[in-house]
N, C-alpha and C positions, 0 to 999 in steps of 0.2 A: 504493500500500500504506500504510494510516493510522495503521499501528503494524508493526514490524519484530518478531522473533523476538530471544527470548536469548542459542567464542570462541576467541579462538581464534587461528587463522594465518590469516595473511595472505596472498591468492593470488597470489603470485608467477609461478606457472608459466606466467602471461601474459606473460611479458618476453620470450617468444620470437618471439611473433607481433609484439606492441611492437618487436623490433630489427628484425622482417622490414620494419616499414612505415619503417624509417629514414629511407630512399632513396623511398620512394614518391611523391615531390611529381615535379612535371614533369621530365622527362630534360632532361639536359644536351645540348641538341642543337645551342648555341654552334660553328656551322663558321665561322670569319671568311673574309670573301670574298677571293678567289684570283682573280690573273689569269690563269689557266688552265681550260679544260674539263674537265681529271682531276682536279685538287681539287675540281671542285664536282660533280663525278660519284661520289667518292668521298665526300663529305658525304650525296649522297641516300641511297646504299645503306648506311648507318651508321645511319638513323633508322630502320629495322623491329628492328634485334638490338637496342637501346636498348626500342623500346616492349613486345619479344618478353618480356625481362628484367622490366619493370617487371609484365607481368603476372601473370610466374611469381611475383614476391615477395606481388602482391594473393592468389592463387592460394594459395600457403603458408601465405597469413598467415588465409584462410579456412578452411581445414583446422583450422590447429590453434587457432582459435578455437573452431570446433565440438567437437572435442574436449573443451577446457575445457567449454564450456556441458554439453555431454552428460555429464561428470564431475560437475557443482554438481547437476544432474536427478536422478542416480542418489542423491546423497548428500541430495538433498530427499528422494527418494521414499523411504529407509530411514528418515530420520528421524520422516516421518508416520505410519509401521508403526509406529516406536516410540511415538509421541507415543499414539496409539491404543490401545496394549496398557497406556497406564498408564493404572488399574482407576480409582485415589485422586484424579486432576487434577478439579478442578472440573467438571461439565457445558460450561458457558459459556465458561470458560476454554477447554478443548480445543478448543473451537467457534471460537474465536477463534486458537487456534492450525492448527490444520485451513484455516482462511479465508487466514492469512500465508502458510502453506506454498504454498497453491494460487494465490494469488497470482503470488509468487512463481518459481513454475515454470510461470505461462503469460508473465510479466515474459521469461525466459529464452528460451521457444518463441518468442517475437516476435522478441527482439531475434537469435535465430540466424537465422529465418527471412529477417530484416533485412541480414546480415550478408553469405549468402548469395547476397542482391539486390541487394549494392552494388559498382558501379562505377566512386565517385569516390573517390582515395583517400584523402582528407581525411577524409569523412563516414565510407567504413571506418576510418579509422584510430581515430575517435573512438569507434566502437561497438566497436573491443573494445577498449580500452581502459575502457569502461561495463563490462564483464565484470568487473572489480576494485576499479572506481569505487564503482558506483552500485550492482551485486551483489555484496554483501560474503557469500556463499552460505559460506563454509567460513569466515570472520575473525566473521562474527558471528551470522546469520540461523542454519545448525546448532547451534551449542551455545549460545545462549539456548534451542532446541527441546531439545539436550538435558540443559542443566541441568531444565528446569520436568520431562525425564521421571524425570532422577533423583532429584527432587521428590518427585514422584509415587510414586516409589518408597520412597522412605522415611517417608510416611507410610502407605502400605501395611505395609511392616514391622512400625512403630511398631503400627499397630491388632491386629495377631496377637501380637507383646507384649504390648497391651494388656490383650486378650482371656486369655491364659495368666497375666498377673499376677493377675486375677479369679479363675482357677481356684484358683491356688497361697493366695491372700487367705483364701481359702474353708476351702481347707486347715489352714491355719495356726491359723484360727480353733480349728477342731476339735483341732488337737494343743491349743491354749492350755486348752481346756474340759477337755481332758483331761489337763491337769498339766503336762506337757510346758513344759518354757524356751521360748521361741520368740524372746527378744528380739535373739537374732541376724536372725532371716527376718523379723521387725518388720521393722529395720531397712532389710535387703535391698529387703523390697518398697514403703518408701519411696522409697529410692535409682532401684530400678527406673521409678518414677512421674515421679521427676525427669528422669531419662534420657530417657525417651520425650516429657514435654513439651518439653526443651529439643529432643529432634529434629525436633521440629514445627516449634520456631520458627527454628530454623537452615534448615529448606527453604521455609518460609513467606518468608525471610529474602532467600535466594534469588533465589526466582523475581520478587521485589517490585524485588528490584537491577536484575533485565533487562529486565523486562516491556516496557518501554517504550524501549528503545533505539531509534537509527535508524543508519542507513548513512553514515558518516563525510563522502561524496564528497568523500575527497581533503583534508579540512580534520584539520589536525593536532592543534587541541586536541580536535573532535569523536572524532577515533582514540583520542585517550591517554585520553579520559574512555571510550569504550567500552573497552578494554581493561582499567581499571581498574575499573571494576563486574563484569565476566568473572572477573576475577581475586579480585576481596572475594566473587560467589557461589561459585566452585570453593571457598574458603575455608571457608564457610559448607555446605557439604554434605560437605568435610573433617570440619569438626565435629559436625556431626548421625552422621557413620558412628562416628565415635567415641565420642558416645553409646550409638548402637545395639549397637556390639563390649561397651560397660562394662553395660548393662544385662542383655545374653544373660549376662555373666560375673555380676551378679545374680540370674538366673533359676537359674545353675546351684546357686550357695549356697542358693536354696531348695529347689530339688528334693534337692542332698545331703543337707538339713539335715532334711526332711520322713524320706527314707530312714533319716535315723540313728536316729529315735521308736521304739521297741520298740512294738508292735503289743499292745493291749488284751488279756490274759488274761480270757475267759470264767469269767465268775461260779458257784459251785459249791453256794452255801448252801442254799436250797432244792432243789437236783438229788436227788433222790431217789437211793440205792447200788444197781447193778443187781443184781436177785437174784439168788444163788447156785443152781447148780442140784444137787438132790437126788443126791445118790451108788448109783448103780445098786446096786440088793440082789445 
């Protein structure tokens, strides 16, 4: 995968299968020899409930490995439904997010199908352990996919702001032509303009911080530096909504402000007085 997705937690809930492999290295099958035939009869029959044990823990520890994976799948597959419905992401960009996800969730189909298949438990041990390592599917690869939709989503907003500021612009004109104060909704729909480019470049801002993240495996400054781009975008689209909430409070001062204009009195000078009508004889 030549670029990772945009945070998040950290998937812990693999510590169970992790404790299950604790004990999985070779049994302790240490019988010190006995000069007797009942001690050493009783050392054979000791080594099947030893290897019975060990596989029940391989056993467990596949389970709920699969689990997990089947858990990051589902949480892929919502997110690409998201990634998809946002209208405003770039073409190319989504296309490149669409390719991470899919990646990504055949990376997991292997590695469970792998997981599945394996009987030594070293190599198991290590592949799920890769479940939290090497797929950081909920600590990173989801919320880079969903900060870029909530991205996406705000400059969707922004553009229907946009669009309404144009209407209200229009408006305003018209009161101004017609006497009317307007340099309050002037104002307004400055500010308004401000708001919405600053919310552009807050998701612009964004999506530029994650883009290019990768999967920590395990390295502690690679972690702290992905967490901390995660945490400066959540930031950054904290503030773009805060644009967006002060602009609609914008939008509202113009529309009050348009309702307050008294409406044009029709012109009377040339109207002709309608004729009176004749008094019945």
């Amino acid at each position: 995968m030549h670029k990772k997705l945009f945070t998040g937690l950290l998937g812990l809930s693999l510590l169970a299968p992790a404790f299950a492999f604790a004990q999985l290295g070779p049994a302790n099958t240490d019988v010190r020899p006995a000069a007797t035939t009942e001690l050493r009869a009783n050392a054979t029959t000791t080594r099947p409930n030893i290897d019975a044990t060990a596989e029940e823990r391989m056993r467990r520890a596949k389970a709920l490995a699969g689990q997990e994976i089947e858990r990051r799948l589902r949480a892929l597959n919502a997110t690409a439904e998201r990634v998809e419905k946002a209208r405003r992401l770039n073409d190319s960009f989504k296309a490149e997010l669409r390719t991470d996800l899919n990646s990504e969730t055949n990376n997991l189909n292997t590695l469970r199908a792998r997981i599945e298949a394996g009987e030594d438990p070293e190599t198991l041990r290590a592949d799920v352990q890769s479940i939290t390592r090497s797929h950081r599917v909920f600590a990173l690869v989801v919320p880079q996919a969903h900060i870029a939709a909530m991205a996406g989503r705000v400059v969707t907003i922004t553009a229907i702001m946009s669009e309404m500021g144009g209407k209200l612009k229009a408006r305003t004109d018209t009161a101004a032509a017609a006497g009317e104060d307007v340099a309050a909704l002037v104002a307004a729909l400055e500010s308004l303009s401000a708001h919405i480019d600053s919310a552009n470049a807050h998701a612009r801002a964004a999506v530029q911080g994650t883009s290019s993240l990768e999967p920590d495996q395990s390295d502690t400054a690679v972690l702290q530096a992905n967490q901390a781009a995660l945490k400066a975008a959540r930031e950054e689209l904290r503030l773009a909504h805060q644009d967006i909430v002060e602009g609609r409070a914008d939008i509202r001062i113009i529309i009050d402000g348009l309702k307050a204009f008294k409406p044009a009195e029709p012109t009377t000078d040339d109207t002709p007085a309608p004729a009176e009508s004749e008094p019945a004889e």
